[in-house]
CHARMM internal coordinates of N, CA and C (Angstrom, degrees):
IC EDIT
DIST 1 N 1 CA 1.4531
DIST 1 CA 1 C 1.5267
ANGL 1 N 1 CA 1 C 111.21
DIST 1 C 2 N 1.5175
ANGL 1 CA 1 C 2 N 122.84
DIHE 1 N 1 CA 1 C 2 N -18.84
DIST 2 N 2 CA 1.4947
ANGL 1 C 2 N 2 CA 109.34
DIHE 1 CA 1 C 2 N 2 CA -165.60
DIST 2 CA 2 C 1.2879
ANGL 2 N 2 CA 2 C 92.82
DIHE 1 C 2 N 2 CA 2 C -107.99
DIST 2 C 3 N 1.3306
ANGL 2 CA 2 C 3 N 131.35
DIHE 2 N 2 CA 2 C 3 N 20.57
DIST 3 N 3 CA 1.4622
ANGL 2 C 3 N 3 CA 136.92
DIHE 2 CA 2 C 3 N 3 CA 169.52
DIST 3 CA 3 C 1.2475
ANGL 3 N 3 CA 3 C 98.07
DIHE 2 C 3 N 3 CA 3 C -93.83
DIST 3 C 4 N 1.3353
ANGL 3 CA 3 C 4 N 129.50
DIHE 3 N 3 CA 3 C 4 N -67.58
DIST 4 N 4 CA 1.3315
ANGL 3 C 4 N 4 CA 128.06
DIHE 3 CA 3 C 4 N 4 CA -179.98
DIST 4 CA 4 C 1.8040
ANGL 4 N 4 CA 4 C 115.19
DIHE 3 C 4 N 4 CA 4 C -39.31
DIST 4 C 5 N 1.7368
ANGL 4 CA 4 C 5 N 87.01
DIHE 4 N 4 CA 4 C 5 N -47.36
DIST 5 N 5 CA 1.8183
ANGL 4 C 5 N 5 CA 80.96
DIHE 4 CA 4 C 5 N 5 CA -171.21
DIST 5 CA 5 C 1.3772
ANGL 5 N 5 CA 5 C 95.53
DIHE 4 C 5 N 5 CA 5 C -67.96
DIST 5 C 6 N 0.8211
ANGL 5 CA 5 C 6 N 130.24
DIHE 5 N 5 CA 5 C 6 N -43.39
DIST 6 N 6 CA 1.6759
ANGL 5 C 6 N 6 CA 115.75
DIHE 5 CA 5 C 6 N 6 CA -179.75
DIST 6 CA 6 C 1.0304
ANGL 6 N 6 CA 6 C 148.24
DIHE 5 C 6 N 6 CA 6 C -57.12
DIST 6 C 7 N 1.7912
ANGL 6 CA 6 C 7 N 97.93
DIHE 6 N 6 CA 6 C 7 N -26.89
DIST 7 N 7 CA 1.6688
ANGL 6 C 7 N 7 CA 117.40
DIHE 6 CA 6 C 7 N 7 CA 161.62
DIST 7 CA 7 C 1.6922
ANGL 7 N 7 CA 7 C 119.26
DIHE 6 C 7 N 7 CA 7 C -57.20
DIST 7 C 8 N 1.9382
ANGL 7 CA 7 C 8 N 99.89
DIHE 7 N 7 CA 7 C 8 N -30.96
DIST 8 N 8 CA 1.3720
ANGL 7 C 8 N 8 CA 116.46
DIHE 7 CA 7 C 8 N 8 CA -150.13
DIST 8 CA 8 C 1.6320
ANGL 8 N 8 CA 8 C 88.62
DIHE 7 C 8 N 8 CA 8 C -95.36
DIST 8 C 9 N 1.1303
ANGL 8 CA 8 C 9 N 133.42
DIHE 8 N 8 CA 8 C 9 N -13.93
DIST 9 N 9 CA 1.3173
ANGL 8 C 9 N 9 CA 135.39
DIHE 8 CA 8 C 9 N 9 CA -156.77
DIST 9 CA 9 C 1.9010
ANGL 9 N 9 CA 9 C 96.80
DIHE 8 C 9 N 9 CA 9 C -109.41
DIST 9 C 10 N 1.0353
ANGL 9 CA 9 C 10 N 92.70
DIHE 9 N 9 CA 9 C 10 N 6.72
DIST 10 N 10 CA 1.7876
ANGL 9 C 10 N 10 CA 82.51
DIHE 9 CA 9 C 10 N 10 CA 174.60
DIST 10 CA 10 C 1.6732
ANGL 10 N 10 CA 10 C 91.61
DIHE 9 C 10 N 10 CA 10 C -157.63
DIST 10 C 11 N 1.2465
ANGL 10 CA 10 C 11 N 112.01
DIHE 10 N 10 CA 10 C 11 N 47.43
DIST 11 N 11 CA 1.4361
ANGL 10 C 11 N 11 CA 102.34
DIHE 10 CA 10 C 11 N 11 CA 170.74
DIST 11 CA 11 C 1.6814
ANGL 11 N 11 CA 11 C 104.93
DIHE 10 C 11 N 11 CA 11 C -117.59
DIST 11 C 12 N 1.1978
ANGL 11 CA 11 C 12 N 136.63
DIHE 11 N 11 CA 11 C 12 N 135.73
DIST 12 N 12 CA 1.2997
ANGL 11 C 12 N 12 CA 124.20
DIHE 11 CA 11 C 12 N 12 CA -159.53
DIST 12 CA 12 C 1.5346
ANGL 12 N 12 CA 12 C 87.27
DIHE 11 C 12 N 12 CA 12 C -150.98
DIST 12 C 13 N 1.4955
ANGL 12 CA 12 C 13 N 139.50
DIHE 12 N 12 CA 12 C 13 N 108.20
DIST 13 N 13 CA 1.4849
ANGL 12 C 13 N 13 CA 152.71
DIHE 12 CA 12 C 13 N 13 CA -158.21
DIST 13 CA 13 C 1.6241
ANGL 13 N 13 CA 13 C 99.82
DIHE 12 C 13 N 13 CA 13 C -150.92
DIST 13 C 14 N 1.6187
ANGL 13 CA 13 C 14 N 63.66
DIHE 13 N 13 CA 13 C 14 N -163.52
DIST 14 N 14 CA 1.5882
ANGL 13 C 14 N 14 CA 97.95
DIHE 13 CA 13 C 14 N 14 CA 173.95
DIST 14 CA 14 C 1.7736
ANGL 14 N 14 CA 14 C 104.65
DIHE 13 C 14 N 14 CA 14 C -125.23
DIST 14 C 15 N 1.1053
ANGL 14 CA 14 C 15 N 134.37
DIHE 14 N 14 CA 14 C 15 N 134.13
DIST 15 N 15 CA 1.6706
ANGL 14 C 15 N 15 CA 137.85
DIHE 14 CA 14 C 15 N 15 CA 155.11
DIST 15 CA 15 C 1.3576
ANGL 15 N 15 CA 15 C 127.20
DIHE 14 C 15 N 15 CA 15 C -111.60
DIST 15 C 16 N 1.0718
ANGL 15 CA 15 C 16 N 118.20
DIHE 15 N 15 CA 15 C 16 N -173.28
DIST 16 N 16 CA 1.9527
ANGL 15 C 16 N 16 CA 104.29
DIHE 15 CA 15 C 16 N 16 CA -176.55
DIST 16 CA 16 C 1.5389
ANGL 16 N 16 CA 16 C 89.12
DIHE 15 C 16 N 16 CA 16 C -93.97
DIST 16 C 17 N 1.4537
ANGL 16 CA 16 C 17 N 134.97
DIHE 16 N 16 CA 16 C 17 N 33.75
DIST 17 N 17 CA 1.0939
ANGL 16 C 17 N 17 CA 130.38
DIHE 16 CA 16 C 17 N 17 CA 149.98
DIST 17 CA 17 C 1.5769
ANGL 17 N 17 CA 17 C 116.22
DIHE 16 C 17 N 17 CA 17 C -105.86
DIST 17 C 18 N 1.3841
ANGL 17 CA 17 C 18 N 112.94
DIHE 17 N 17 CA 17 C 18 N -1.29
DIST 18 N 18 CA 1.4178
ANGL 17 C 18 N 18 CA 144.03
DIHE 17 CA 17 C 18 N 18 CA -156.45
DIST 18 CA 18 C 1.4949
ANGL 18 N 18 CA 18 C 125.62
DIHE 17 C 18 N 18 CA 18 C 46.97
DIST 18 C 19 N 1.1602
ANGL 18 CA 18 C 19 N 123.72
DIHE 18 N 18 CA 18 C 19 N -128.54
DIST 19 N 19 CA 1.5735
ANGL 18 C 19 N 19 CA 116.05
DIHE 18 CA 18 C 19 N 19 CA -154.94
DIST 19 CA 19 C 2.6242
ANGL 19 N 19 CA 19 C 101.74
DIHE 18 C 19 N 19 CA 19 C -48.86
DIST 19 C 20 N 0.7594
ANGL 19 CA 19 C 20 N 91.32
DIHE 19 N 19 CA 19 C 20 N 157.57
DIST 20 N 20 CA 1.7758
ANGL 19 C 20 N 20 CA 85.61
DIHE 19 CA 19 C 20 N 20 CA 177.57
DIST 20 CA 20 C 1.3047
ANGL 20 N 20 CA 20 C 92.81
DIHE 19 C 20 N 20 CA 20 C -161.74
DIST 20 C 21 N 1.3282
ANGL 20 CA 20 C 21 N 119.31
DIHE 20 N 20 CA 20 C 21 N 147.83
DIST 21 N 21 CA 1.2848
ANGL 20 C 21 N 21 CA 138.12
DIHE 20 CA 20 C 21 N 21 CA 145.46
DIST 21 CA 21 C 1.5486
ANGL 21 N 21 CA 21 C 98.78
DIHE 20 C 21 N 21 CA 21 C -138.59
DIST 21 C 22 N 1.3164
ANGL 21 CA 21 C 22 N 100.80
DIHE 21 N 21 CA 21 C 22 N 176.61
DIST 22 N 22 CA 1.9355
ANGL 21 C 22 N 22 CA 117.05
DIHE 21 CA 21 C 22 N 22 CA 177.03
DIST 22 CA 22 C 1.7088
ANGL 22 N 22 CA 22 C 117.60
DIHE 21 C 22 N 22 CA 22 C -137.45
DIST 22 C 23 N 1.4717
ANGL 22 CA 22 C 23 N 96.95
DIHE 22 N 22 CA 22 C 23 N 119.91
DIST 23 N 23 CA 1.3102
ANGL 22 C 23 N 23 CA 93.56
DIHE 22 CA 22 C 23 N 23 CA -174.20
DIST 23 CA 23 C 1.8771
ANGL 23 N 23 CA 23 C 114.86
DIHE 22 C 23 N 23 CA 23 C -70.43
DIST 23 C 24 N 0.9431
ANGL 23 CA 23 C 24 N 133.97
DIHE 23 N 23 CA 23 C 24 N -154.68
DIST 24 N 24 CA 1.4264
ANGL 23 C 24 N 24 CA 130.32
DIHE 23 CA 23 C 24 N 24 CA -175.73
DIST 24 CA 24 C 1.4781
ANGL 24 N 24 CA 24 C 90.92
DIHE 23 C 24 N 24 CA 24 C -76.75
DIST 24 C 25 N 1.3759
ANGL 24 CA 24 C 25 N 158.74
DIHE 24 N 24 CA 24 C 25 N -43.16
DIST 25 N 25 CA 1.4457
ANGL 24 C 25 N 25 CA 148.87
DIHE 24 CA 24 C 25 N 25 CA -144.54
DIST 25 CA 25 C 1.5403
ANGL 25 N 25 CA 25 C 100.22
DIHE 24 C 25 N 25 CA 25 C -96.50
DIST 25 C 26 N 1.8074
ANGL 25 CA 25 C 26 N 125.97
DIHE 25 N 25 CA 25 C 26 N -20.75
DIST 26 N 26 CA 0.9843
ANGL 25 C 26 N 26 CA 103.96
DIHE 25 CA 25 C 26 N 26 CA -161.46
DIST 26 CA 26 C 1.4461
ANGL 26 N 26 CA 26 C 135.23
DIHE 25 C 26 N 26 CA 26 C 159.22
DIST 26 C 27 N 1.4870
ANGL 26 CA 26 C 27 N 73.20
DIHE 26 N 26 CA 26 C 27 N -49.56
DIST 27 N 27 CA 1.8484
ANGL 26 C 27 N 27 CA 110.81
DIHE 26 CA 26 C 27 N 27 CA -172.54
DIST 27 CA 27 C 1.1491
ANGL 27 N 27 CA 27 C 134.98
DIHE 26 C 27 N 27 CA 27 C -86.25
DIST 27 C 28 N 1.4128
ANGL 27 CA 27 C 28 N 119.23
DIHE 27 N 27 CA 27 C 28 N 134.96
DIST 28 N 28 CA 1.4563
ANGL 27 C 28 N 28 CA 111.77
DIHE 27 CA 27 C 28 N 28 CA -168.00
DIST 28 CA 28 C 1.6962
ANGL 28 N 28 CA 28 C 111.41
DIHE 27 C 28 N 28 CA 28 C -88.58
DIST 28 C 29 N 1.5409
ANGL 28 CA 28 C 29 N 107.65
DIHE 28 N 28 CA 28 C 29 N 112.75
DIST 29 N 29 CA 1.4854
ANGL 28 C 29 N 29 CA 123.83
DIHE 28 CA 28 C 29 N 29 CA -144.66
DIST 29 CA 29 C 1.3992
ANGL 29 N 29 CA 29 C 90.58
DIHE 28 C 29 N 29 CA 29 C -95.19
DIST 29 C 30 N 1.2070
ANGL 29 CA 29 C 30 N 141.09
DIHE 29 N 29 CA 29 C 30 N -20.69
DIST 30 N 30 CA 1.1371
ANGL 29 C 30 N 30 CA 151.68
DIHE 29 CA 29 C 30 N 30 CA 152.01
DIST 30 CA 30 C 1.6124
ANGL 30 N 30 CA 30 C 144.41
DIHE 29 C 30 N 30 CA 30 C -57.45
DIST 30 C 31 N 1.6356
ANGL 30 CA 30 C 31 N 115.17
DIHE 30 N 30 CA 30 C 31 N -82.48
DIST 31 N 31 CA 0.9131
ANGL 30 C 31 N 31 CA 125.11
DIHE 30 CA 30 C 31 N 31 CA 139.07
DIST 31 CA 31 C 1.6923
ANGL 31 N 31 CA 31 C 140.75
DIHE 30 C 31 N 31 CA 31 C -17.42
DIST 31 C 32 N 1.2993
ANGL 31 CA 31 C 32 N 110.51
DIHE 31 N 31 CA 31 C 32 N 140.91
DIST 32 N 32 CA 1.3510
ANGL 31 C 32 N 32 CA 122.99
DIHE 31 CA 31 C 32 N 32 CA 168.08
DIST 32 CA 32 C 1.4791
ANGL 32 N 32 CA 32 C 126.88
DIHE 31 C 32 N 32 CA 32 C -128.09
DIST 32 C 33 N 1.5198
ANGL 32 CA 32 C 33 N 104.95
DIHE 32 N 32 CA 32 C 33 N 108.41
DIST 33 N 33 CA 1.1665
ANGL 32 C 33 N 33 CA 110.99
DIHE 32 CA 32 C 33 N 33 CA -153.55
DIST 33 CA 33 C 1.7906
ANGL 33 N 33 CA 33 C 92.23
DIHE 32 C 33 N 33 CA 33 C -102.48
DIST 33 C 34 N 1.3083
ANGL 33 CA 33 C 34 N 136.72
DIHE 33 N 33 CA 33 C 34 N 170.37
DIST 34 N 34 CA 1.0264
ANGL 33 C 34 N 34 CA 153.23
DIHE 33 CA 33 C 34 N 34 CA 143.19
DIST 34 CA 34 C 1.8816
ANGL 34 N 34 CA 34 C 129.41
DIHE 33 C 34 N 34 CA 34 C -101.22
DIST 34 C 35 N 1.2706
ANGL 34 CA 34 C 35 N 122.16
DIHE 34 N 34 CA 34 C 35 N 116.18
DIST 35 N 35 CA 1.4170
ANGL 34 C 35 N 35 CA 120.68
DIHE 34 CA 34 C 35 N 35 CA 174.35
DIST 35 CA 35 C 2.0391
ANGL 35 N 35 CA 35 C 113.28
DIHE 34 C 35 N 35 CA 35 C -86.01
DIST 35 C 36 N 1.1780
ANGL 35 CA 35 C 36 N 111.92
DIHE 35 N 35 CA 35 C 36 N 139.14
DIST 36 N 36 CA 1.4087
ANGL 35 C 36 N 36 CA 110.77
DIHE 35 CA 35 C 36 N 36 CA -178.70
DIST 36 CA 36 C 1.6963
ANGL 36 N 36 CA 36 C 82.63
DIHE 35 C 36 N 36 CA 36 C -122.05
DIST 36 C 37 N 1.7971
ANGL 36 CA 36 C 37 N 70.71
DIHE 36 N 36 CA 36 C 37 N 179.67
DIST 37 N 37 CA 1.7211
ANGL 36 C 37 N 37 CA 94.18
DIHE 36 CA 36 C 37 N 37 CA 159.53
DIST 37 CA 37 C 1.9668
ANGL 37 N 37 CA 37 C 109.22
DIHE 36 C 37 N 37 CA 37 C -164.80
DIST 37 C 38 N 1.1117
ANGL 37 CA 37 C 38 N 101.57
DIHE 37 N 37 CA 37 C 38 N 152.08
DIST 38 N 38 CA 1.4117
ANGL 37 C 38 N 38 CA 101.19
DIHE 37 CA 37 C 38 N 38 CA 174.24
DIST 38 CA 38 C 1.1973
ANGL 38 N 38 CA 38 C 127.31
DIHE 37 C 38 N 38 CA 38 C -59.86
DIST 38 C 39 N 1.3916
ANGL 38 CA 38 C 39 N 159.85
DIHE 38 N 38 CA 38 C 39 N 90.87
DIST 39 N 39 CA 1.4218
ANGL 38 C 39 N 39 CA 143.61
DIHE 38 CA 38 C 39 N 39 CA 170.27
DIST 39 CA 39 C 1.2289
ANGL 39 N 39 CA 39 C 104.40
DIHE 38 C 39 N 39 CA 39 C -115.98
DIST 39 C 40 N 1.6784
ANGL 39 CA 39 C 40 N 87.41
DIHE 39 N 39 CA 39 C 40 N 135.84
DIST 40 N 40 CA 1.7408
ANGL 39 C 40 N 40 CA 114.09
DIHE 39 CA 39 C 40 N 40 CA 169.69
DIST 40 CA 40 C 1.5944
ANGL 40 N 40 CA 40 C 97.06
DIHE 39 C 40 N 40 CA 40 C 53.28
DIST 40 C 41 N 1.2629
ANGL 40 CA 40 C 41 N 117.96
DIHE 40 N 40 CA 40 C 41 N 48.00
DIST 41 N 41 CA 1.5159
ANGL 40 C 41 N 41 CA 133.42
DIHE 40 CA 40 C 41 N 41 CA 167.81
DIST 41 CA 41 C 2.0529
ANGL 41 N 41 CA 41 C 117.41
DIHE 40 C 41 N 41 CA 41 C 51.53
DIST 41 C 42 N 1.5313
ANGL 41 CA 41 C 42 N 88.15
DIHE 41 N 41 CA 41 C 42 N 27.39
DIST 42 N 42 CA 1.7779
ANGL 41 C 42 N 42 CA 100.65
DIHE 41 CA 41 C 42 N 42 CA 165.56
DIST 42 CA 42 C 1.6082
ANGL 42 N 42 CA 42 C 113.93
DIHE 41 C 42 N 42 CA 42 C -133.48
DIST 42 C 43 N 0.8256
ANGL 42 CA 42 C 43 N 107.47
DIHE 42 N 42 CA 42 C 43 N 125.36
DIST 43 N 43 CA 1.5487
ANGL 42 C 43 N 43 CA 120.18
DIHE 42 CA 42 C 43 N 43 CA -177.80
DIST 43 CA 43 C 1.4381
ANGL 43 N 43 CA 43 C 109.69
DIHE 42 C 43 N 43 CA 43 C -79.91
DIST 43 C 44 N 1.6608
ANGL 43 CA 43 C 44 N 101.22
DIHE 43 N 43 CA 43 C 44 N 118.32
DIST 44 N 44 CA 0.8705
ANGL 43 C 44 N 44 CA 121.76
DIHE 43 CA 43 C 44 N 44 CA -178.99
DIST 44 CA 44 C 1.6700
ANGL 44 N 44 CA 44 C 130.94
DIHE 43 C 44 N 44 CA 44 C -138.58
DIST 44 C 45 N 1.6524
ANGL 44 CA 44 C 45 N 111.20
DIHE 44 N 44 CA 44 C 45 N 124.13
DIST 45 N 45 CA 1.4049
ANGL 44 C 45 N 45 CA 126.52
DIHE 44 CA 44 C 45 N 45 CA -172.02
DIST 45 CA 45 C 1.7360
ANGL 45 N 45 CA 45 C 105.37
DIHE 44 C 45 N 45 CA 45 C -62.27
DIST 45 C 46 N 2.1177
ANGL 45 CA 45 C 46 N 107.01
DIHE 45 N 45 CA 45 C 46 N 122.49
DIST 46 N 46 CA 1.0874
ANGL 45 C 46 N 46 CA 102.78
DIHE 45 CA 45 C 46 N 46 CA 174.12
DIST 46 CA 46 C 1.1315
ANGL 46 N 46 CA 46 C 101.62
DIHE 45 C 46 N 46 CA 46 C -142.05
DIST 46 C 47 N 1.4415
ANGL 46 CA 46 C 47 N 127.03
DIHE 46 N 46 CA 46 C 47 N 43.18
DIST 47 N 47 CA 1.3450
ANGL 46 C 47 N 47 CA 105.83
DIHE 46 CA 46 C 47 N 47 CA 160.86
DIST 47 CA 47 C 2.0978
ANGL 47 N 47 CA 47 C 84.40
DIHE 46 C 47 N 47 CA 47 C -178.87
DIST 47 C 48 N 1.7338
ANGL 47 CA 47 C 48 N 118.17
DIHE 47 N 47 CA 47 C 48 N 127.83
DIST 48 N 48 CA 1.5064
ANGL 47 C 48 N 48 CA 101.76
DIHE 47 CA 47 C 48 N 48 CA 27.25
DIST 48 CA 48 C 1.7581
ANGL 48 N 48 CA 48 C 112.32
DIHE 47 C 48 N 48 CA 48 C -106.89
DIST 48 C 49 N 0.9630
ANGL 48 CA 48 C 49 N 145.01
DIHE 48 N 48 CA 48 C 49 N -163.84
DIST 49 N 49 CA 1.4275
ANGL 48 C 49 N 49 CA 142.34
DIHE 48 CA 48 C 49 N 49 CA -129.66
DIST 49 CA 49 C 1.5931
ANGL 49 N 49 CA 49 C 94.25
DIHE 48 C 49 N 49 CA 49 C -100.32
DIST 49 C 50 N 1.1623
ANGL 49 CA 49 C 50 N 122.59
DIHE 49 N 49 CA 49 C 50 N -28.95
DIST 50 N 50 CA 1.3354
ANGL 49 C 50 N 50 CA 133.85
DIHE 49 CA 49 C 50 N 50 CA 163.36
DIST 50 CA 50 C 1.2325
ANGL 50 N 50 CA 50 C 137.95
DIHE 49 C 50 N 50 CA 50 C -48.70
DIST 50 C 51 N 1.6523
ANGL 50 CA 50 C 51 N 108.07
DIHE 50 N 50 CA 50 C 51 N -33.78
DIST 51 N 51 CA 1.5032
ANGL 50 C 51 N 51 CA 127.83
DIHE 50 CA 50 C 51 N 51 CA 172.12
DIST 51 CA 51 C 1.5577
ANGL 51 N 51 CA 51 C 101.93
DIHE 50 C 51 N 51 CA 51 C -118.06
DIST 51 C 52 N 1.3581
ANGL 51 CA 51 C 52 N 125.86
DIHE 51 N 51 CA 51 C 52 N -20.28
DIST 52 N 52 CA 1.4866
ANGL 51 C 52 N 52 CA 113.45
DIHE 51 CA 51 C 52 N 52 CA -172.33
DIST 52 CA 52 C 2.0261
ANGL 52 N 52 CA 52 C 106.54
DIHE 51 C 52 N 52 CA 52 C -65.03
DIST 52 C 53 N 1.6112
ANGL 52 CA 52 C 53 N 77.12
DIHE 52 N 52 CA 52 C 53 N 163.10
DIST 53 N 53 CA 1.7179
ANGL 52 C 53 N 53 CA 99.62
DIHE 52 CA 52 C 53 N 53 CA -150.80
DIST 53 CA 53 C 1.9277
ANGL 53 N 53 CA 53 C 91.32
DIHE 52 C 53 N 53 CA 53 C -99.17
DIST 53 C 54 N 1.4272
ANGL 53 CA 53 C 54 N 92.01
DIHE 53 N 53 CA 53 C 54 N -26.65
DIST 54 N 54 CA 1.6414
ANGL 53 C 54 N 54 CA 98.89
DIHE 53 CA 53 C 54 N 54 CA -158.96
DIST 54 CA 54 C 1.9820
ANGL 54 N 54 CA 54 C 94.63
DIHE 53 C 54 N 54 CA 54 C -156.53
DIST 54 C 55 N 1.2459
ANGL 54 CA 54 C 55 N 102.74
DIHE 54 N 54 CA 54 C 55 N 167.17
DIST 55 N 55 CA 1.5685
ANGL 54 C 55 N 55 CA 116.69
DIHE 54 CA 54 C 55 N 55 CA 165.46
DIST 55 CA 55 C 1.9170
ANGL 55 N 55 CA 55 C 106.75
DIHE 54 C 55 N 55 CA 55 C -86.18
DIST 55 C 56 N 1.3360
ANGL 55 CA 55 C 56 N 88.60
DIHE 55 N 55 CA 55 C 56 N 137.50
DIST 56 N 56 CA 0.9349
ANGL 55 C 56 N 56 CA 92.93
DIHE 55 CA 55 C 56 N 56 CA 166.64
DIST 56 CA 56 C 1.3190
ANGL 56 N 56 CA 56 C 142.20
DIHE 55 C 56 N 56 CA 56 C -65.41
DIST 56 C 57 N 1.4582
ANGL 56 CA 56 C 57 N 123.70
DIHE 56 N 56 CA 56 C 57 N 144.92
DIST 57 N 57 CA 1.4710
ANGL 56 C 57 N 57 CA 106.58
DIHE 56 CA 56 C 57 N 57 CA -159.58
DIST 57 CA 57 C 1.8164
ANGL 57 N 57 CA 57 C 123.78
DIHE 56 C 57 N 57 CA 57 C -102.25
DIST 57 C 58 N 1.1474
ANGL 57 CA 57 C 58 N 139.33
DIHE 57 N 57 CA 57 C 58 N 91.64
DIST 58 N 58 CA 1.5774
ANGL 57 C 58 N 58 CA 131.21
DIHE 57 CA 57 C 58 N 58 CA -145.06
DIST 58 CA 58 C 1.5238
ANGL 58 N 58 CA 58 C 95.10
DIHE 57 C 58 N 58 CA 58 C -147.96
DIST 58 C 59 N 1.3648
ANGL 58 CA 58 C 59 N 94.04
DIHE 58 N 58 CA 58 C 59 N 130.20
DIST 59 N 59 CA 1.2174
ANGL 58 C 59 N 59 CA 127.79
DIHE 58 CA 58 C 59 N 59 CA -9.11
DIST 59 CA 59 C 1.5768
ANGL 59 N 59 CA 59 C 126.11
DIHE 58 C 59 N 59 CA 59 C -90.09
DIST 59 C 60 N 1.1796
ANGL 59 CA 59 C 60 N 104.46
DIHE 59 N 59 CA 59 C 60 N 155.96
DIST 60 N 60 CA 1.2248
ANGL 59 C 60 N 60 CA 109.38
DIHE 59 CA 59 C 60 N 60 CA -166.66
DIST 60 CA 60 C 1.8643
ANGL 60 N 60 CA 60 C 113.36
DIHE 59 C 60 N 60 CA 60 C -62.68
DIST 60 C 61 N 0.9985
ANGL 60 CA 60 C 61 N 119.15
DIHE 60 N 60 CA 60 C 61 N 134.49
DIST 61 N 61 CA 1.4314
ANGL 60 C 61 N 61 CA 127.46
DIHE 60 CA 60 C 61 N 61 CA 162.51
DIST 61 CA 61 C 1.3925
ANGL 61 N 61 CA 61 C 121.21
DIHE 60 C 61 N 61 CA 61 C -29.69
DIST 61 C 62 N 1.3953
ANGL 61 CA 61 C 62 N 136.02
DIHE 61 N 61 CA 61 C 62 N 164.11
DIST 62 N 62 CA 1.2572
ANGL 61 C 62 N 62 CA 116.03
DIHE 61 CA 61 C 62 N 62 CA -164.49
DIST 62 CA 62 C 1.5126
ANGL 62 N 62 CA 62 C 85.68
DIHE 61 C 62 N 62 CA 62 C -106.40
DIST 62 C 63 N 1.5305
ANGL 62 CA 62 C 63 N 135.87
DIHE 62 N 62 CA 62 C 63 N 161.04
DIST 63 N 63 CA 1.2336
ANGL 62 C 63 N 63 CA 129.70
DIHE 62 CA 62 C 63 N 63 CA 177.55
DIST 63 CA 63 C 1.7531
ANGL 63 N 63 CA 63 C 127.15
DIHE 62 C 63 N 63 CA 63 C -53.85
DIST 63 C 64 N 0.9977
ANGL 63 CA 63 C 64 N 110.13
DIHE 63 N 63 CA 63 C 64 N 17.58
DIST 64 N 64 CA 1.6090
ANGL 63 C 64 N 64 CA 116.62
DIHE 63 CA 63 C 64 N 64 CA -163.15
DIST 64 CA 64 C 1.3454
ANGL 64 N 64 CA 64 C 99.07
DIHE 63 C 64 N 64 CA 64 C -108.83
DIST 64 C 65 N 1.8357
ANGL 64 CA 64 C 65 N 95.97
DIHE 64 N 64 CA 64 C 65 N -31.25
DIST 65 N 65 CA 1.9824
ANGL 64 C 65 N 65 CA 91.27
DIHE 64 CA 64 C 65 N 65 CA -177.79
DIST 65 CA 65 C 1.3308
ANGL 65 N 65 CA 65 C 98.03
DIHE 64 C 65 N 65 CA 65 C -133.59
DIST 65 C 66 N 1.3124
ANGL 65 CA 65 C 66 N 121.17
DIHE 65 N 65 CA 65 C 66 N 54.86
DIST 66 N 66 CA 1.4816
ANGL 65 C 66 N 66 CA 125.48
DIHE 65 CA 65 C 66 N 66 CA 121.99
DIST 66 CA 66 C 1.2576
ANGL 66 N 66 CA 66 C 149.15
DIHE 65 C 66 N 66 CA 66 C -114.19
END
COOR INIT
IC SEED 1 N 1 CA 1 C
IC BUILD
């Protein structure tokens, strides 16, 4: 594990989240990532509040009734 954090702690790119680095906790101090979620079988951006499409929905439905 302290190989990884260490790999991850000096890696400074590009990802399909684009530019990333990680501060000591983790985090991509750089980057801007977006979280979705599926509702009513369309995917949709809700967070962060800037790009979200919709509110997020929580809790989420159990898969049978969405």
């Amino acid at each position: 594990m302290d190989k990884v954090r260490e790999g991850l702690s000096s890696f400074n790119g590009t990802t399909f989240w684009g530019s990333t680095k990680f501060d000591a906790n983790g985090r991509n101090i750089t980057g801007k990532s977006v979280t979705f979620q599926i509702q009513k079988g369309v995917i949709k951006t809700v967070f962060p509040k800037e790009a979200a499409q919709t509110a997020p929905m929580y809790p989420q439905p159990a898969w049978s009734a969405r």
